[in-house]
ROTOR-770871 format. One record per residue (C-alpha): z, y, x. Coordinates in Angstrom, 1 decimal. Example, Ala and Ser with C-alpha at 12.3 -4.5 7.8 and 13.67 -1.06 7.14 Angstrom:
residues 2
SITE pz py px
SITE 7.8 -4.5 12.3
SITE 7.1 -1.1 13.7
END
This chain:
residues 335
SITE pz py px
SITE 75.7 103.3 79.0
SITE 72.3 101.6 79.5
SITE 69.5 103.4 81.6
SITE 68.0 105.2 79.1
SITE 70.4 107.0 77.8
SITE 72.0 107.7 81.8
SITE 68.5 109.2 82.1
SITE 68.6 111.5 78.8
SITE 72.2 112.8 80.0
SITE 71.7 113.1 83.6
SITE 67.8 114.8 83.7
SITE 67.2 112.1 86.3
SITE 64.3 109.4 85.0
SITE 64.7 106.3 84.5
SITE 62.0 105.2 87.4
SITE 64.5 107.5 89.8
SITE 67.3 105.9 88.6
SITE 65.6 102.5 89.9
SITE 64.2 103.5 92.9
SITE 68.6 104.7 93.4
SITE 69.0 101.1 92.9
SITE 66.6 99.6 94.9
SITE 68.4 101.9 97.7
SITE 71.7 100.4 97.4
SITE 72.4 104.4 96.4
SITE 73.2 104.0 93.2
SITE 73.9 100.7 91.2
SITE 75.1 99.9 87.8
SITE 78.4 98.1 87.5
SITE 77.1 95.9 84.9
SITE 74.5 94.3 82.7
SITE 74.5 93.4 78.9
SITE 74.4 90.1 77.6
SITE 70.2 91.3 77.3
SITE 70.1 91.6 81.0
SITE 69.8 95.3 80.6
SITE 71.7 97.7 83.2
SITE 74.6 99.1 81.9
SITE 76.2 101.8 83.6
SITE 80.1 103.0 84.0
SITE 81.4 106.6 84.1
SITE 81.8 105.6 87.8
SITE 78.2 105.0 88.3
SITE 77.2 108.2 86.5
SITE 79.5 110.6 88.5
SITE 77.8 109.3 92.0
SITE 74.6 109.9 90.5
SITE 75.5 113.8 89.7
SITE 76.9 113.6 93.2
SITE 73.7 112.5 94.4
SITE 72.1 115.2 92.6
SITE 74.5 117.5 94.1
SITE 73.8 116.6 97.9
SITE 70.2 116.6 97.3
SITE 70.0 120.4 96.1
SITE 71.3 120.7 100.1
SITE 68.1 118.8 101.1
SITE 69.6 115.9 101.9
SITE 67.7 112.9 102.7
SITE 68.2 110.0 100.1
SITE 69.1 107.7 103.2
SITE 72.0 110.8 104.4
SITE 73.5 110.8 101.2
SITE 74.4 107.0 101.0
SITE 76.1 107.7 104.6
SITE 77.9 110.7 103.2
SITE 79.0 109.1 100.1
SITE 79.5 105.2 101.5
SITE 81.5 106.9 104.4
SITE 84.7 108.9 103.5
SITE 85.1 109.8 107.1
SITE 81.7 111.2 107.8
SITE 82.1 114.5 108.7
SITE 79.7 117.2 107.3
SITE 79.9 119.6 110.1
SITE 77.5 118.4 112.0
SITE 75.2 117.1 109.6
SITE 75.4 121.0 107.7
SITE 74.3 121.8 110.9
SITE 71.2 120.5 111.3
SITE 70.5 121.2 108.0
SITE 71.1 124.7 108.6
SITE 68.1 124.7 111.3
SITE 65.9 122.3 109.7
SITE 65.9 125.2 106.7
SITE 65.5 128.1 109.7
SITE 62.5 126.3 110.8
SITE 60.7 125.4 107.6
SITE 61.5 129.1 106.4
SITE 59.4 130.1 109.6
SITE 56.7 128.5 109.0
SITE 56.7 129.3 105.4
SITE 56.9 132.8 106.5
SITE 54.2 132.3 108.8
SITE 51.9 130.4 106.5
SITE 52.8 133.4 104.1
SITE 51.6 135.8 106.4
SITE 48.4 133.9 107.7
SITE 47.5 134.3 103.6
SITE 48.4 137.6 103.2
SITE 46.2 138.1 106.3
SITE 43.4 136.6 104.9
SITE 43.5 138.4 101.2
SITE 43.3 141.7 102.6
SITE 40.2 140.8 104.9
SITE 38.8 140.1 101.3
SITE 36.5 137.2 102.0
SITE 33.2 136.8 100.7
SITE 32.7 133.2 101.8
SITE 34.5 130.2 103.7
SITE 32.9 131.4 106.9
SITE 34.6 134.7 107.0
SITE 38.0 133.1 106.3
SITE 37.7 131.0 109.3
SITE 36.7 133.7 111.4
SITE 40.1 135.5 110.4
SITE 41.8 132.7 110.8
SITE 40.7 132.0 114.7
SITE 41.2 135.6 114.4
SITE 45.0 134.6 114.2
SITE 45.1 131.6 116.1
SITE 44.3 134.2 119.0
SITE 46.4 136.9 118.5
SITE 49.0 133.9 118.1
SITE 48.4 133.0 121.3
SITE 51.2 132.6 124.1
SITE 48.5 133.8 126.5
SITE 48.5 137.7 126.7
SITE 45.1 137.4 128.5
SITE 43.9 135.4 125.6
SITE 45.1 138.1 122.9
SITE 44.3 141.1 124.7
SITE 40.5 139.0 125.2
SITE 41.0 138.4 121.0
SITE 41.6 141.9 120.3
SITE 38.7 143.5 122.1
SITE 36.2 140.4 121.2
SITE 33.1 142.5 119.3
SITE 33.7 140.2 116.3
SITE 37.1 141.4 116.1
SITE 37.8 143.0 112.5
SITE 41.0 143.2 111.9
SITE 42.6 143.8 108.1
SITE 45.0 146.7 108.6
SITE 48.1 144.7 107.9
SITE 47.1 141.8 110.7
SITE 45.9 144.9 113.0
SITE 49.8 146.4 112.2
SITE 51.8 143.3 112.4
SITE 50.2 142.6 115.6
SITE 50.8 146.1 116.7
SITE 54.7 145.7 116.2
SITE 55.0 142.0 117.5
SITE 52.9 142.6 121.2
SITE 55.2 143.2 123.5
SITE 52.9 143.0 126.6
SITE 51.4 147.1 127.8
SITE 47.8 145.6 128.3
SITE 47.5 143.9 125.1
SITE 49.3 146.8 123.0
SITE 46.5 149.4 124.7
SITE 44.1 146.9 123.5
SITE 46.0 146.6 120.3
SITE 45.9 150.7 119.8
SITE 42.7 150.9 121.0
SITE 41.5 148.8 117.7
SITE 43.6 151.4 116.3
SITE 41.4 154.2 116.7
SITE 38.8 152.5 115.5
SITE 40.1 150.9 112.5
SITE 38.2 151.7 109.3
SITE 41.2 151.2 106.8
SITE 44.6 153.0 106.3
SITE 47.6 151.0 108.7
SITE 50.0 153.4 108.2
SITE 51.8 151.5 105.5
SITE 51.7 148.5 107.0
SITE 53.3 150.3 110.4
SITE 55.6 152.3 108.4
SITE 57.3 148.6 107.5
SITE 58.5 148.1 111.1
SITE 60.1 151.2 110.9
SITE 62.7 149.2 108.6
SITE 63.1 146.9 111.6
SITE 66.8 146.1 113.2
SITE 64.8 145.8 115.9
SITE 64.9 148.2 118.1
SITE 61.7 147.5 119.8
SITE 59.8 146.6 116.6
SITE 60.6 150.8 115.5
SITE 59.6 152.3 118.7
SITE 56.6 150.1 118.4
SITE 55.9 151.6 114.9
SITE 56.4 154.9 115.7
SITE 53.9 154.9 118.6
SITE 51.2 153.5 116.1
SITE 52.2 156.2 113.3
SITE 51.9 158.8 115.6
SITE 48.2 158.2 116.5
SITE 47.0 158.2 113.0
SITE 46.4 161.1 110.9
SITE 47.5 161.6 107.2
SITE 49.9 162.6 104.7
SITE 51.3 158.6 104.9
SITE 51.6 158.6 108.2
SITE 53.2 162.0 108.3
SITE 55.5 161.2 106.3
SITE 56.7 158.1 108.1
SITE 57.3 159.9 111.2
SITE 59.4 162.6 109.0
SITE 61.9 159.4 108.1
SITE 62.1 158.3 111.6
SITE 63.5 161.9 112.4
SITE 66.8 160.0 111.3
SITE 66.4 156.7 113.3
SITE 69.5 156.0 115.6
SITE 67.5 155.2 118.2
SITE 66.3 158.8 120.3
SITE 63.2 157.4 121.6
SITE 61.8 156.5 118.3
SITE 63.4 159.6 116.4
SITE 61.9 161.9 119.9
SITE 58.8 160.5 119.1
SITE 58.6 161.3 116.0
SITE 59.5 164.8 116.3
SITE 56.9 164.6 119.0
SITE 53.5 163.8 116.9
SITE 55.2 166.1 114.1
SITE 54.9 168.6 116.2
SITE 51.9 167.7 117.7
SITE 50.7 168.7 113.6
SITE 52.4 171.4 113.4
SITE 55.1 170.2 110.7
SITE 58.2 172.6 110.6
SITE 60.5 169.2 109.9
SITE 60.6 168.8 113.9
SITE 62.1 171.9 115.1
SITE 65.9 170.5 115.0
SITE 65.0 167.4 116.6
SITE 62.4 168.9 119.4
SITE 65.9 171.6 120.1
SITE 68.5 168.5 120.6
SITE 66.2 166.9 122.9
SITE 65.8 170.1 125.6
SITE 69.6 170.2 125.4
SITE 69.5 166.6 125.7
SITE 67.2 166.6 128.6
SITE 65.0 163.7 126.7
SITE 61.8 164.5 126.9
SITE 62.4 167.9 127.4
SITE 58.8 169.5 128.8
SITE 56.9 167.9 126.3
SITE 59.8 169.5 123.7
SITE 59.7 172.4 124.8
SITE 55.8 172.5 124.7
SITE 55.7 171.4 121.3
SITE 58.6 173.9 120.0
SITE 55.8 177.0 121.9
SITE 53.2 175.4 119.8
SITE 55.0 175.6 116.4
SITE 56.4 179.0 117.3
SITE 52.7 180.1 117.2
SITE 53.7 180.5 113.7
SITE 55.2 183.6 112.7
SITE 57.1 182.3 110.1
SITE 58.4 179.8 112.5
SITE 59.2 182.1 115.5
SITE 62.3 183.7 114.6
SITE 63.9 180.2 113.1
SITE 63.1 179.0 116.8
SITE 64.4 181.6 118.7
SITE 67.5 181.6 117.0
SITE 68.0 178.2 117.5
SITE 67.3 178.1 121.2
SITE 69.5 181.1 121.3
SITE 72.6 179.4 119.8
SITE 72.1 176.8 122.3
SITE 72.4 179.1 125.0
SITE 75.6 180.2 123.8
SITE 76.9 177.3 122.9
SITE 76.5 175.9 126.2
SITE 78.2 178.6 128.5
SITE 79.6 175.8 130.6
SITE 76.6 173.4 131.3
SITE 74.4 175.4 133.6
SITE 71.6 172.1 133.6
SITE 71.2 172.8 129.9
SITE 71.3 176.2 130.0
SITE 68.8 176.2 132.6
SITE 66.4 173.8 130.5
SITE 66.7 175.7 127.4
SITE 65.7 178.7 129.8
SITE 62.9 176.8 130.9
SITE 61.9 176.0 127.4
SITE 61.9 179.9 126.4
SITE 59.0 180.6 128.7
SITE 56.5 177.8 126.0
SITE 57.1 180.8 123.3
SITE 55.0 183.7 122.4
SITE 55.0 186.2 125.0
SITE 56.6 188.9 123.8
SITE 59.8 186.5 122.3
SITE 60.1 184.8 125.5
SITE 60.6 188.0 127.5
SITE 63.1 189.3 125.1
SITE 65.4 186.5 126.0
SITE 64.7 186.3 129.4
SITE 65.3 189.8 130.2
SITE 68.6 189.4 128.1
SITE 69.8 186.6 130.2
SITE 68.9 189.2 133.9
SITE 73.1 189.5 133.4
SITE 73.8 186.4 132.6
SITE 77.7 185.1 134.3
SITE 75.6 181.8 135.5
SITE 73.6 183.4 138.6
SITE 71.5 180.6 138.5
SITE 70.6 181.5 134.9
SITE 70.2 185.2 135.6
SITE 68.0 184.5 138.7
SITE 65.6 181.8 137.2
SITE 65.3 184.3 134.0
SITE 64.2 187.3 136.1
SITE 61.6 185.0 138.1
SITE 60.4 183.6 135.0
SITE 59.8 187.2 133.0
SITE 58.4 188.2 136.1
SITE 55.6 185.4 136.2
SITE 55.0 186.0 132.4
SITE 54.6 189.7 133.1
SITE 51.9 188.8 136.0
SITE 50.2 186.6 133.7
SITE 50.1 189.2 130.5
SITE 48.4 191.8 133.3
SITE 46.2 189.6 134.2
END
């Protein structure tokens, strides 16, 4: 089969097919009485097969080893393949988001896309003092999704109070671009998320922190329940309950379970929960004792209907801490 033809049938050109040749890779068996290359079915299967290895990203110069060498082994070479990929992907990524970065900064001119893109080469930085110094620069702008993604990937305290500093002051909307780490499989990444989503207001945000309420992870799911409450959104109550009886968090809990019980409507729903608790827990007196503790964050007059209910509570500690603690509520509502 002369090159022409090899080149119709295979999709490879003829000029590829030549430069195979001049490679040793690939060479046809024959020649016609013309002097033109003439190629046997042998010929044309090693060329699919260099087709084949090159779709792996194979080097020309690896496949001749691979296919000249019957005892190569691919293991290793797979390998290195394998990582060569990794990398490239990363930087793709990176390159990727260094785009997106500067699209949503929306760029009237060359000089403000190099300003976000020093922008990035500082929050990049392997120098916290040099991102933290980035972050609070005065010419510091940041597009909400560079502001987020920078938010979720700081791991040093001084340059993430920097970081949610630029957060208060953010013109735009970050919340969906926080609510994305939220998605994480990184722990660290949601708890980061969750801290940003709490300090901004908004329906979005809101409704971020009400899907955390089912993270895995308690410090992310508590602080969600946390800034919900904070708002006064009813969706908190089960979660802001679990963690006095879990003993996570449980002042700040228990204050926010007092705020929403302001509401009359939520009161009752509440106080019947914390009551449960206190029955379901007969045994435990340190949870007992918190969700007593809790009881005194509700509206008076609630609060010293449990607590006098609990005067003859079986746990003397119980019974003794409820008395002192109606008592002190009592002094207060006199005075």
């Amino acid at each position: 089969m002369l090159i022409g033809e090899v080149a119709r049938r295979s999709g490879v050109s003829a000029r590829m097919l030549r430069h195979y040749e001049s490679l040793g890779l690939v060479r046809p068996t024959g020649r016609t009485v013309g002097g033109y290359r003439e190629y046997a079915d042998a010929d044309i299967r090693r060329i699919f097969h260099v087709e084949s290895l090159r779709t792996l990203g194979l080097s020309l110069r690896q496949i001749g080893q691979v296919l000249d060498d019957p005892g190569f082994a691919p293991s290793a070479l797979i390998g290195d393949l394998i990582r060569e990929s990794e990398r490239r992907l990363a930087r793709e990524r990176e390159l990727l988001k260094r785009l997106h970065a500067v699209d949503a900064s929306e760029p009237s001119g060359w000089e403000e896309v190099l300003q976000i893109v020093e922008l990035l080469h500082g929050l990049g930085s392997p120098s916290a003092a040099r991102r933290q110094q980035t972050v609070l620069s005065p010419e510091a702008d940041m597009p909400a999704p560079v502001l987020a993604e920078a938010i979720l990937n700081e791991s040093d305290p001084h340059v993430a109070g920097a970081l949610h500093w630029a957060l208060a002051r953010a013109d735009d909307d970050v919340a969906a671009s926080l609510a994305v780490g939220l998605e994480s499989e990184e722990v660290d990444v949601r708890r980061r998320a969750i801290r940003g989503l709490a300090e901004i207001p908004g329906d979005e945000a809101a409704q971020a922190l009400r899907d955390a309420l089912a993270d895995p992870d308690p410090h992310v799911r508590g602080h969600a329940a946390l800034a919900l409450g904070a708002r006064g959104k009813p969706e908190a109550e089960p979660v802001l309950v679990a963690m006095v009886v879990e003993g996570t968090n449980d002042v700040e809990a228990a204050e926010a379970l007092g705020a929403l019980a302001q509401d009359p409507e939520r009161a009752d729903s509440i106080k019947l929960a914390l009551t449960n608790e206190l029955a379901a827990s007969s045994t435990n007196s340190a949870v007992r004792m918190r969700l007593v503790q809790a009881l005194t964050e509700l509206p008076t007059a609630i609060a010293l209907d449990l607590l006098h209910g609990l005067a003859d509570d079986n746990d003397q500690t119980v019974a003794r801490t409820a008395v002192v603690l109606a008592a002190m509520l009592e002094e207060e509502g006199r005075t």
